[in-house]
LUMFI-932481 format. One line per field, with one value per atom (N, C-alpha, C, O): residue number from 0; residue in one letter; atom name; z, y, x. Coordinates in nm, 4 decimals. Layout:
i NUM ...
aa a ...
at CA ...
pz Z ...
py Y ...
px X ...
END
This chain:
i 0 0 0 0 1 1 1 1 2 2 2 2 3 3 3 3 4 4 4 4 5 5 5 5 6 6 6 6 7 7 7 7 8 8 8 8 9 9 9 9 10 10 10 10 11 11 11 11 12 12 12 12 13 13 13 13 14 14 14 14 15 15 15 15 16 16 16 16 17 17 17 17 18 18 18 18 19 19 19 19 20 20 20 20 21 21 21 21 22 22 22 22 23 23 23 23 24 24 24 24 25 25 25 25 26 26 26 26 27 27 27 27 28 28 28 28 29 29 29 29 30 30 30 30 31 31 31 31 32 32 32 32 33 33 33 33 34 34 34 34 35 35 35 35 36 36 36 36 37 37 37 37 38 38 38 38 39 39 39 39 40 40 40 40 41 41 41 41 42 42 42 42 43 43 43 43 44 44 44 44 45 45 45 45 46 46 46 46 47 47 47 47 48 48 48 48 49 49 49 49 50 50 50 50 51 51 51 51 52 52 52 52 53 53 53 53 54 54 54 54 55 55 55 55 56 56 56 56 57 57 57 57 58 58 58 58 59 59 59 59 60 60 60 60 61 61 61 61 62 62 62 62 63 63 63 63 64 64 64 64 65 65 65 65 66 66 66 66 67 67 67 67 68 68 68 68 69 69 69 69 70 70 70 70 71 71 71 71 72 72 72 72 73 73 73 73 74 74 74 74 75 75 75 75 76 76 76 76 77 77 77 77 78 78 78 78 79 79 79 79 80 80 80 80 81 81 81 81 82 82 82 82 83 83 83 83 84 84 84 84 85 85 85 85 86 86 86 86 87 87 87 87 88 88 88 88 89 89 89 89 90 90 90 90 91 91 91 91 92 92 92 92 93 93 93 93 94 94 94 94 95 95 95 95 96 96 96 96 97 97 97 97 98 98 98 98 99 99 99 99 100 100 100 100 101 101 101 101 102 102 102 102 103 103 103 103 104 104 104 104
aa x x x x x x x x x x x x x x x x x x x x x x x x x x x x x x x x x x x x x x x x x x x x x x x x x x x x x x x x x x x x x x x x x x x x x x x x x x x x x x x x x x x x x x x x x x x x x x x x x x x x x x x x x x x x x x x x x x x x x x x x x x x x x x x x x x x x x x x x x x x x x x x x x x x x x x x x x x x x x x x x x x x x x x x x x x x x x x x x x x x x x x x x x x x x x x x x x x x x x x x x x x x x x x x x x x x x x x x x x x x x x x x x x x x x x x x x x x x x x x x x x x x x x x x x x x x x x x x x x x x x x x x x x x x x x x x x x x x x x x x x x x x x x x x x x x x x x x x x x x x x x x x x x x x x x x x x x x x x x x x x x x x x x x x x x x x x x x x x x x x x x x x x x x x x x x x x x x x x x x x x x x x x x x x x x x x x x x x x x x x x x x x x x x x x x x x x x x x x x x x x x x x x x x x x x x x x x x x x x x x x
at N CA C O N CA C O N CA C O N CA C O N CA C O N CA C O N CA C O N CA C O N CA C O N CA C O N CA C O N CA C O N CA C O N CA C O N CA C O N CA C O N CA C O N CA C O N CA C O N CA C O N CA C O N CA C O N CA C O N CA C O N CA C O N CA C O N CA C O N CA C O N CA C O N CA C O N CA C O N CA C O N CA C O N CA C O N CA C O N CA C O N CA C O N CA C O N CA C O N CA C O N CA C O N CA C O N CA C O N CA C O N CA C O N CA C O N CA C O N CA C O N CA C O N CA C O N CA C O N CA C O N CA C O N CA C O N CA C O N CA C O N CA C O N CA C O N CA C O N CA C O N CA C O N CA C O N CA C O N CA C O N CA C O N CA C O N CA C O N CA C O N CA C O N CA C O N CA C O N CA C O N CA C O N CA C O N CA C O N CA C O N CA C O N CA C O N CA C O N CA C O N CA C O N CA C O N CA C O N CA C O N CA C O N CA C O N CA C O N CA C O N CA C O N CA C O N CA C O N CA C O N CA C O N CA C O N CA C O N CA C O N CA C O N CA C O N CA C O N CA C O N CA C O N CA C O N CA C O N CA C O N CA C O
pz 10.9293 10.9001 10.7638 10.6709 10.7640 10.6565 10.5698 10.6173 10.4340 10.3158 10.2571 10.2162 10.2559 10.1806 10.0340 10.0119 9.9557 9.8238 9.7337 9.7742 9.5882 9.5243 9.5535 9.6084 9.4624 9.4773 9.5358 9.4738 9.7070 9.7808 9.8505 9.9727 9.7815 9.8359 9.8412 9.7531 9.9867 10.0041 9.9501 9.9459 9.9227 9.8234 9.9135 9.9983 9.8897 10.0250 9.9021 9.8097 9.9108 9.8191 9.8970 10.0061 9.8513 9.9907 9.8512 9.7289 9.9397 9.8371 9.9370 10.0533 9.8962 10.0015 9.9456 9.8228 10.0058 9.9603 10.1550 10.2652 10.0884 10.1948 10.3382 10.4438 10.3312 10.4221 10.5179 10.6391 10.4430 10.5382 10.4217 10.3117 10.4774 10.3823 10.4358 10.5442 10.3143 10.2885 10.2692 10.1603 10.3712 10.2947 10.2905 10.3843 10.1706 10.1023 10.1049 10.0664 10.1561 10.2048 10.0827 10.0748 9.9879 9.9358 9.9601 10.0209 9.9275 10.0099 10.1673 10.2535 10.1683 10.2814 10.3337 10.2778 10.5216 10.5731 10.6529 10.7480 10.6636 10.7511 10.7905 10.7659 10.8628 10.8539 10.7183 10.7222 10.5886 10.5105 10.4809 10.4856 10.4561 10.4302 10.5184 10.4917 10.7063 10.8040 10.7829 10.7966 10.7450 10.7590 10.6369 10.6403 10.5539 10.4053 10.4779 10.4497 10.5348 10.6011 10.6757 10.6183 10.7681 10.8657 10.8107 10.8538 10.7009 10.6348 10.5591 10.4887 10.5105 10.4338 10.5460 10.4994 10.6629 10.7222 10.7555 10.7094 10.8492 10.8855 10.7550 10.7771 10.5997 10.4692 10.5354 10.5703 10.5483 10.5406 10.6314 10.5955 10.7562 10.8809 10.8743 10.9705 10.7671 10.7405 10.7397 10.7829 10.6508 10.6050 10.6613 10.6229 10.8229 10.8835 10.9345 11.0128 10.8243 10.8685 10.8851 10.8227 10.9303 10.9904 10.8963 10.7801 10.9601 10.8438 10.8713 10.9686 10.7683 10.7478 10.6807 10.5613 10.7468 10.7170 10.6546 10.7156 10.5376 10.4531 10.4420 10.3606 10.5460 10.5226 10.4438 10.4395 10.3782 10.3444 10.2105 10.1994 10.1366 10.0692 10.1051 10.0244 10.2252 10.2777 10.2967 10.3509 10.2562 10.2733 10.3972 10.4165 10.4361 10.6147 10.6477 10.5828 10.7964 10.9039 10.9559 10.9801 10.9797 11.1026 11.2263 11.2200 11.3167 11.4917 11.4289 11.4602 11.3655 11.3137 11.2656 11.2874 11.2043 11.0854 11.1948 11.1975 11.3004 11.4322 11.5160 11.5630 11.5271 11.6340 11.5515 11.6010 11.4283 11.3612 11.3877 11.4667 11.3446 11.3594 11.5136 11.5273 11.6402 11.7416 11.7919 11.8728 11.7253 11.7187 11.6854 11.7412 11.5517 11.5034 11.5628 11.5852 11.5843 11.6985 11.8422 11.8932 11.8937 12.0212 12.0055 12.0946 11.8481 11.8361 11.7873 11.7975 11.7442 11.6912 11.7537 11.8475 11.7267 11.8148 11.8640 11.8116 11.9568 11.9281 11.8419 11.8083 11.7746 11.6444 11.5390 11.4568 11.5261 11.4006 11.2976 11.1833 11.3476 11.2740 11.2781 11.3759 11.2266 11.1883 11.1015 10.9904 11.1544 11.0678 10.9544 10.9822 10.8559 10.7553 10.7635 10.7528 10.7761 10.7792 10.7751 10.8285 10.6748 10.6714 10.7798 10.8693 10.8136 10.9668 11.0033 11.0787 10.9634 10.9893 11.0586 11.1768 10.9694 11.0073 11.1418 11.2347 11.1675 11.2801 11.3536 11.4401 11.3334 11.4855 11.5417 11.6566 11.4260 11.5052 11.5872 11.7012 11.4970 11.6295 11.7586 11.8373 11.7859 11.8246 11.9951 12.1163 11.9156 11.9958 12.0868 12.2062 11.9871 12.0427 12.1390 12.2001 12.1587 12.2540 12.1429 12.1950 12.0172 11.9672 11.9045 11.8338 11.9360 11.8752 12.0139 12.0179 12.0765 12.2063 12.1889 12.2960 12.1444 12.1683 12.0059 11.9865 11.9154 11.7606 11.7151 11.7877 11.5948 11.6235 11.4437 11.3402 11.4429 11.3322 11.3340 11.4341 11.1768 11.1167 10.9936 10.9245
py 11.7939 11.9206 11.9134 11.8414 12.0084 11.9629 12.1111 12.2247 12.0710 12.2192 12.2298 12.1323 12.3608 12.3953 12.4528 12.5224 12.3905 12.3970 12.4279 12.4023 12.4940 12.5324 12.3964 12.3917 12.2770 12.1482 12.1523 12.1365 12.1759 12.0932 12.2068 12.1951 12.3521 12.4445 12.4276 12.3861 12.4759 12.3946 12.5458 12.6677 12.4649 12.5262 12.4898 12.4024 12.5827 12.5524 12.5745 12.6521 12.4963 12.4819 12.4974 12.4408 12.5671 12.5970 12.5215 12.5190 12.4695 12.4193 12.4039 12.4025 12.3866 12.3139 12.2153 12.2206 12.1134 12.0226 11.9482 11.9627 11.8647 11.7806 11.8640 11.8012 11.9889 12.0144 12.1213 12.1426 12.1625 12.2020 12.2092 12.1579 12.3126 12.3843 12.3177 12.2993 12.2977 12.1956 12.2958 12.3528 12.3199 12.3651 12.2209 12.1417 12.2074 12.0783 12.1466 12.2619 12.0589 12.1023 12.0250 11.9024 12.1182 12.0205 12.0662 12.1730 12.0114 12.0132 12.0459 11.9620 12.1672 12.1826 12.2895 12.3983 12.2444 12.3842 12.4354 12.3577 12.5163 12.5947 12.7470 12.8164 12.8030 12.9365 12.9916 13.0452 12.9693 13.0270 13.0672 13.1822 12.9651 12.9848 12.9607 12.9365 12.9910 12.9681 13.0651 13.0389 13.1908 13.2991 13.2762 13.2827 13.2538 13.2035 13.0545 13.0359 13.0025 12.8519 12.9268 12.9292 12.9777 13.0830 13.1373 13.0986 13.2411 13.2933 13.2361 13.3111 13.0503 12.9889 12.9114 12.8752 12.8796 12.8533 12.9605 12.9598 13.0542 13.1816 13.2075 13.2030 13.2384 13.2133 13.1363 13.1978 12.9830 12.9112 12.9147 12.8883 12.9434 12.9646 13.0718 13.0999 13.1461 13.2811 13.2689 13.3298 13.1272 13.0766 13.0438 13.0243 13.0330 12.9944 12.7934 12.7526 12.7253 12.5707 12.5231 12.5960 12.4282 12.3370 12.3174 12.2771 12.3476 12.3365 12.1815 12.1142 12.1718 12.0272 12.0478 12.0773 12.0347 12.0416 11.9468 11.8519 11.9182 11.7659 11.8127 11.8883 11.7455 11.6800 11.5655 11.5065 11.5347 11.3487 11.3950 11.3388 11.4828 11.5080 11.6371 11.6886 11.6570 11.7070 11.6269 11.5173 11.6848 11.6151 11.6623 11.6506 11.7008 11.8344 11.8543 11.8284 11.9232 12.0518 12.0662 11.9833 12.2150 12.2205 12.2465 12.2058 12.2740 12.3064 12.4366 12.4426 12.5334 12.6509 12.5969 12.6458 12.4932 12.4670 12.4232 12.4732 12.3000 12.2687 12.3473 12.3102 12.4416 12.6004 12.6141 12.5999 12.6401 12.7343 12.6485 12.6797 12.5126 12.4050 12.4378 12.4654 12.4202 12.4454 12.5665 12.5668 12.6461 12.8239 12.8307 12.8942 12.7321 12.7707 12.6938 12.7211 12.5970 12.4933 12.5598 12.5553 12.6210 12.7351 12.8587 12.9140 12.8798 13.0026 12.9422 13.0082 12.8385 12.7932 12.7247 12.6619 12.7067 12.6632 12.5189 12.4950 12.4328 12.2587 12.2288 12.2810 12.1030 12.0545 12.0992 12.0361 12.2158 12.2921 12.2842 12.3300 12.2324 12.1558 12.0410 11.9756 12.0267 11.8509 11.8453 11.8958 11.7592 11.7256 11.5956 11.5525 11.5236 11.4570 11.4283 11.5291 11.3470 11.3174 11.1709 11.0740 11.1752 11.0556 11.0182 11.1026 10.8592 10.7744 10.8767 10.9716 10.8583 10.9372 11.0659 11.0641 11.1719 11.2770 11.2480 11.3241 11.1590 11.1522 11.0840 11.0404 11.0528 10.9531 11.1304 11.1745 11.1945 11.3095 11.3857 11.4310 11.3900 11.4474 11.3529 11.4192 11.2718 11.1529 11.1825 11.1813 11.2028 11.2280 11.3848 11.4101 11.4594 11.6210 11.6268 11.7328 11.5327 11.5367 11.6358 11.7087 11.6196 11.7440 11.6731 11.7272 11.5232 11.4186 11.4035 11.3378 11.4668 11.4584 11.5978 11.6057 11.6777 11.8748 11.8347 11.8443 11.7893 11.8114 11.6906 11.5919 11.6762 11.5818 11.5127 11.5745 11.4182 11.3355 11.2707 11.2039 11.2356 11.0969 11.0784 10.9779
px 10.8392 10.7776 10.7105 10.7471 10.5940 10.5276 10.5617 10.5628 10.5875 10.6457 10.5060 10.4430 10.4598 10.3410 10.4167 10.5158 10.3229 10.3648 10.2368 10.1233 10.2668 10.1525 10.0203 9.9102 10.1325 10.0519 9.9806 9.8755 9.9567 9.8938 9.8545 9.8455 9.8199 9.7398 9.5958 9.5205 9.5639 9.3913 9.2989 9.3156 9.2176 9.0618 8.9858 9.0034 8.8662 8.7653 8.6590 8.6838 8.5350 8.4637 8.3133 8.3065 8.1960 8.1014 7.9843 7.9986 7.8748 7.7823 7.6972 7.7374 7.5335 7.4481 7.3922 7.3841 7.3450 7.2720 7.2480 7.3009 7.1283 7.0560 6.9960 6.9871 6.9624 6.9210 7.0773 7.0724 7.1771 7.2835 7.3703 7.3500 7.5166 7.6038 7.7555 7.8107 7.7813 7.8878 8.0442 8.0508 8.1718 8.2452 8.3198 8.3288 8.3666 8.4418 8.5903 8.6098 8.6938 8.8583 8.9420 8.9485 9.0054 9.0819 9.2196 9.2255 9.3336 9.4393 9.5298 9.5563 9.5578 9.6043 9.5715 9.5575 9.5478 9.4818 9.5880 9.5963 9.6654 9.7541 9.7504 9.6518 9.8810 9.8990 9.8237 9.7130 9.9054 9.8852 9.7053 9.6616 9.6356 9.5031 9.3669 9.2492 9.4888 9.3347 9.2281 9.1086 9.2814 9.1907 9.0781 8.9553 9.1487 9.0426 8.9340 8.8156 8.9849 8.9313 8.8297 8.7209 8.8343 8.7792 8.6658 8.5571 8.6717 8.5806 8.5273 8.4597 8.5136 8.4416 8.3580 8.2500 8.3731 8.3168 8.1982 8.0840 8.2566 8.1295 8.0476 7.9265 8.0871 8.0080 7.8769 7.7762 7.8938 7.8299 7.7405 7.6258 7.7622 7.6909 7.6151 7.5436 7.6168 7.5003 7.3871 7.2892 7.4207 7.2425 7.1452 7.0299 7.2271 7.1674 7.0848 6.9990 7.1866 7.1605 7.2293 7.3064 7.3067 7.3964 7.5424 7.5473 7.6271 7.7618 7.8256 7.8596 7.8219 7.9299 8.0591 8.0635 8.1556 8.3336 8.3368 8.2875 8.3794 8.4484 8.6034 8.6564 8.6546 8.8197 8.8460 8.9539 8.7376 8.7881 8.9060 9.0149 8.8686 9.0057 9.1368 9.2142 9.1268 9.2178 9.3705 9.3851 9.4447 9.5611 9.6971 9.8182 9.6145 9.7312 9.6228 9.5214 9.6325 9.5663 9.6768 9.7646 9.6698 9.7526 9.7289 9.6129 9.7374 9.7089 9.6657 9.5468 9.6912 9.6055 9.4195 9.3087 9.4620 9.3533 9.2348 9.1223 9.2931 9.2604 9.1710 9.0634 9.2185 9.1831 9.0798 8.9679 9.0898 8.9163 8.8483 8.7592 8.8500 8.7163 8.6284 8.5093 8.7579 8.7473 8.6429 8.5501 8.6888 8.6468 8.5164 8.4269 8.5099 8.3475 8.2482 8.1303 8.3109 8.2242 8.1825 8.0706 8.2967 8.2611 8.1397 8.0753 8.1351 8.0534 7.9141 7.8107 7.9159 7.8078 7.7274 7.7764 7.5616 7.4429 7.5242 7.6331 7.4729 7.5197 7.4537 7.3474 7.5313 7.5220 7.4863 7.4198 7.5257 7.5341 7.6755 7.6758 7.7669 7.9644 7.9291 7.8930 7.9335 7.9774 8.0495 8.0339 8.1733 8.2978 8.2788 8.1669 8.3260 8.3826 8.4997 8.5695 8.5499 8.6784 8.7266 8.6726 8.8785 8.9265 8.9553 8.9611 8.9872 9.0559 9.1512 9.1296 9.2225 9.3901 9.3005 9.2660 9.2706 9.2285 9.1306 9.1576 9.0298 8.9696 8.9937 8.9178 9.1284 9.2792 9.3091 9.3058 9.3344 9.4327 9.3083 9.3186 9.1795 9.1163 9.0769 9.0094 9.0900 9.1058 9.2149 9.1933 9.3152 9.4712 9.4447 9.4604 9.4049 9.3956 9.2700 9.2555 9.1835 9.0843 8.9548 8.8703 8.9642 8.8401 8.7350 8.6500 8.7418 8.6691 8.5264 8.4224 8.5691 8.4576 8.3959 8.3357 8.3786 8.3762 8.2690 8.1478 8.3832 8.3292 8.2445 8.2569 8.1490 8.0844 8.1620 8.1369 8.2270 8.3447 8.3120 8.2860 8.2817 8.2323 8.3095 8.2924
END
């Protein structure tokens, strides 16, 4: 089981560059901060150009954190999500079947 702790409370960081809006994940995404995860995503999708998720310094998701990616990918044009992500992180989407749905690099 994973203990959420101040430490390793995740920050969601929104920026654009290259043509598309970046939310950048740092620590951990769970219960505690899907809804904040949630609303930095839709933020980004206002603008109207392509969102890119960076997990590469994410250190957790949880099956919560899982579901939004899922969610915004369901609501959004195709190829408008595109994920970032470390190995590990794109084994587990990998395992959960969301590596075929989401587009992880």
């Amino acid at each position: 089981m994973h203990a959420h702790t101040e430490a390793n409370r995740g920050a969601f960081i929104r920026r654009s560059a290259d043509h598309a809006e970046y939310v950048e994940v740092f620590g951990d995404i769970d219960l505690v901060n899907e809804a904040e995860f949630r609303e930095s995503i839709a933020r980004a999708y206002a603008a109207g150009r392509p969102v890119v998720v960076d997990l590469t310094r994410c250190t957790y998701i949880s099956s919560r954190g899982l579901h939004v990616l899922f969610e915004q990918h369901e609501r959004s044009a195709k190829g408008m999500l595109r994920i970032n992500a470390t190995p590990q992180i794109a084994r587990l989407f990998d395992i959960v079947g969301l590596s075929q749905v989401l587009l992880v690099s």
